[in-house]
MARFIVEX-133749 format. One line per 5 residues: number of its first residue (from 1); their letters; for each residue x negated, y negated, z negated of C-alpha. Coordinates in nm, 2 decimals. Example, Ala and Ser with C-alpha at 12.3 -4.5 7.8 and 13.67 -1.06 7.14 Angstrom:
// MARFIVEX-133749
1> AS> -1.23:0.45:-0.78 | -1.37:0.11:-0.71
// end
This chain:
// MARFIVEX-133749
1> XXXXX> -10.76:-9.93:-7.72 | -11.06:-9.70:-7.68 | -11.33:-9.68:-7.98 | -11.70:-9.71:-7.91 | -11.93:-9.48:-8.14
6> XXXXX> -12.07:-9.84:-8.29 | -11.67:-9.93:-8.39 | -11.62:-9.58:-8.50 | -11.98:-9.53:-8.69 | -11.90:-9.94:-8.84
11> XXXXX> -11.57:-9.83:-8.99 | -11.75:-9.53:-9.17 | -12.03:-9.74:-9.30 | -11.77:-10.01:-9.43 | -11.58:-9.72:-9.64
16> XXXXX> -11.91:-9.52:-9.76 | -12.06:-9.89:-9.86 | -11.72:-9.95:-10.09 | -11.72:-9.61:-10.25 | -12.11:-9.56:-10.31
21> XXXXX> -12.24:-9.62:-10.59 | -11.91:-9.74:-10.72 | -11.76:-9.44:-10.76 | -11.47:-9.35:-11.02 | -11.47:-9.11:-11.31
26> XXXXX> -11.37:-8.76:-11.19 | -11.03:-8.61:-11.18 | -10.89:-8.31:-11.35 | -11.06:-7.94:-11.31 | -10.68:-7.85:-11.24
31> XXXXX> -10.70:-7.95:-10.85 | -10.91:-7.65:-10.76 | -10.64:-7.44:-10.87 | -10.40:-7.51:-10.66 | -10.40:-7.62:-10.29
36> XXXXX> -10.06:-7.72:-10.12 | -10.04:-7.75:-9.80 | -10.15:-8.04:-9.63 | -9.99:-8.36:-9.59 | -9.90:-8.51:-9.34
41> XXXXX> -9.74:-8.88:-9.27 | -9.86:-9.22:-9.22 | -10.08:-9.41:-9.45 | -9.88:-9.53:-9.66 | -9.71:-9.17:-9.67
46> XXXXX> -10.03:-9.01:-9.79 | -10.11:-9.29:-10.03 | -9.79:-9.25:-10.20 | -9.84:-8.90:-10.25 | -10.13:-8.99:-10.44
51> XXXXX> -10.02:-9.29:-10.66 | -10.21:-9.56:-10.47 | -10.10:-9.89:-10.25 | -10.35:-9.92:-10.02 | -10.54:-10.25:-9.95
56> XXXXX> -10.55:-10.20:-9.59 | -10.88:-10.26:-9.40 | -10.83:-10.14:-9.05 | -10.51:-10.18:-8.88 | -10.52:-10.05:-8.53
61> XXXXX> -10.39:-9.85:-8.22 | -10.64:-9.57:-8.33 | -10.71:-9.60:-8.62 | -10.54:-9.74:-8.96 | -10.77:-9.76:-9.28
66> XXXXX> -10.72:-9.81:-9.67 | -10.90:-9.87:-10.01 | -10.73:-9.70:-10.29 | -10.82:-9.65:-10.64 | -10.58:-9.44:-10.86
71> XXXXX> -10.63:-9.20:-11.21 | -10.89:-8.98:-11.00 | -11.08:-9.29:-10.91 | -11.14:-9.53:-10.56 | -11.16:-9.38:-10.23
76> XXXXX> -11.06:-9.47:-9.84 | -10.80:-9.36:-9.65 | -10.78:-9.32:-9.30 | -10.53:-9.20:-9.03 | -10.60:-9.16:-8.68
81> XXXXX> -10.36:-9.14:-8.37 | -10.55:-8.86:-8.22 | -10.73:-8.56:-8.31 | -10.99:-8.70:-8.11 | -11.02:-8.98:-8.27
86> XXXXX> -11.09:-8.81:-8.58 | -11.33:-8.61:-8.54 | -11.55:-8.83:-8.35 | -11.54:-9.07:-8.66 | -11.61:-8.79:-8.91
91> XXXXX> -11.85:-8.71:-8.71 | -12.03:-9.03:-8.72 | -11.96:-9.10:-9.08 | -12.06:-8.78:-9.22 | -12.40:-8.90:-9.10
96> XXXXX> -12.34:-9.15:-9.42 | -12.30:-8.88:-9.67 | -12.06:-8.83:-9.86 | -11.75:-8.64:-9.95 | -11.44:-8.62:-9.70
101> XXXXX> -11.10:-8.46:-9.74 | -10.99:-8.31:-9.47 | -10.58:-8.32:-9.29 | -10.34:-8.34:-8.98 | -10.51:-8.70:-8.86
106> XXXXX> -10.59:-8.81:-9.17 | -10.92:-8.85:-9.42 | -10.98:-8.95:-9.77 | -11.33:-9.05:-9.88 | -11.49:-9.04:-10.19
111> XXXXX> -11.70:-8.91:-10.47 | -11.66:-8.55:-10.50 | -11.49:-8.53:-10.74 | -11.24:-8.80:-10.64 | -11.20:-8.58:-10.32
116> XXXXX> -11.15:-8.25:-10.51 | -10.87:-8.38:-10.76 | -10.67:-8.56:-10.40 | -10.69:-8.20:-10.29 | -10.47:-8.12:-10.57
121> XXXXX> -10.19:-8.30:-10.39 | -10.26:-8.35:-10.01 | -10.41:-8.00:-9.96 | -10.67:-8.00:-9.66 | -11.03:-7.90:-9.69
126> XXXXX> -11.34:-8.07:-9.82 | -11.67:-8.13:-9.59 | -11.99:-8.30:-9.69 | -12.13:-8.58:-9.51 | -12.56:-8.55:-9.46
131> XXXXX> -12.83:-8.61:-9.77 | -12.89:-8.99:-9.79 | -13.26:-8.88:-9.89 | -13.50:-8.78:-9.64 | -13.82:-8.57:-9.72
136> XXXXX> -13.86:-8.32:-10.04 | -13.74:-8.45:-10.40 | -13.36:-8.36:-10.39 | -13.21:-8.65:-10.56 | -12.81:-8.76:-10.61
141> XXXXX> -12.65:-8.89:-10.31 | -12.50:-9.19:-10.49 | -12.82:-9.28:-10.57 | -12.98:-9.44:-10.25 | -13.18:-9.69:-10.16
146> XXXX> -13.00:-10.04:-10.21 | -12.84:-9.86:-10.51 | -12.99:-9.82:-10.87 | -12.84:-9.55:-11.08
// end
């Protein structure tokens, strides 16, 4: 099954719309310490590794997505069956904002600080999605139009 932009760029909308603004307290300061080496496995592999059963979203050929919510907070899940595939919907979400985790095939979004404790056990590396503000005045990405505080 091949993915349009719109599928791919929907799916990253529907996961930044669950976490923002709803957000879970942050982890520990220990998962900057230490970085293993990344996962890798299927969804549920991954989600296992970090405490959660996901409530799956998106099951498909391409692309297989999750809400979780453990100690560190709520996030989404996602594997893909190509490289690909990956990059062309992180590419589209990070025009969402955000904070992404990094793997082999696989993403975890959340709140920063959500993102940085998972670190602490599925390794990867940590990119940040656009500003959701447009023009001067800084701001806090959770904090959005549609959102109050």
């Amino acid at each position: 099954m091949r993915w349009t932009r719109e599928k791919l760029a929907a799916g990253a909308a529907v996961a930044l719309l669950v976490l923002t603004g709803c957000g879970g307290s942050g982890g520990s300061g220990d998962a900057q310490d230490e970085v293993p080496a990344t996962a890798t496995g299927s969804l549920e592999d991954l989600a296992a590794n970090v405490h959660c059963k996901p409530s799956i979203q998106t099951d498909a050929d391409e692309i297989r997505q999750g809400v979780c919510k453990n100690t560190d907070g709520r996030f989404v899940l996602a594997t893909f069956a190509t490289d690909r595939g990956q990059r062309e919907w992180l590419n589209d979400a990070k025009d969402y904002g955000g904070s992404y985790l990094v793997g082999a095939k696989w993403v975890a979004v959340g709140d920063q600080e959500v993102v940085t404790a998972l670190r602490g056990r599925l390794g990867g590396t940590i990119e940040k999605g656009a500003s959701h503000h447009s023009g001067g005045g800084g701001g806090h990405e959770a904090t959005h139009s549609g959102h109050s505080g």
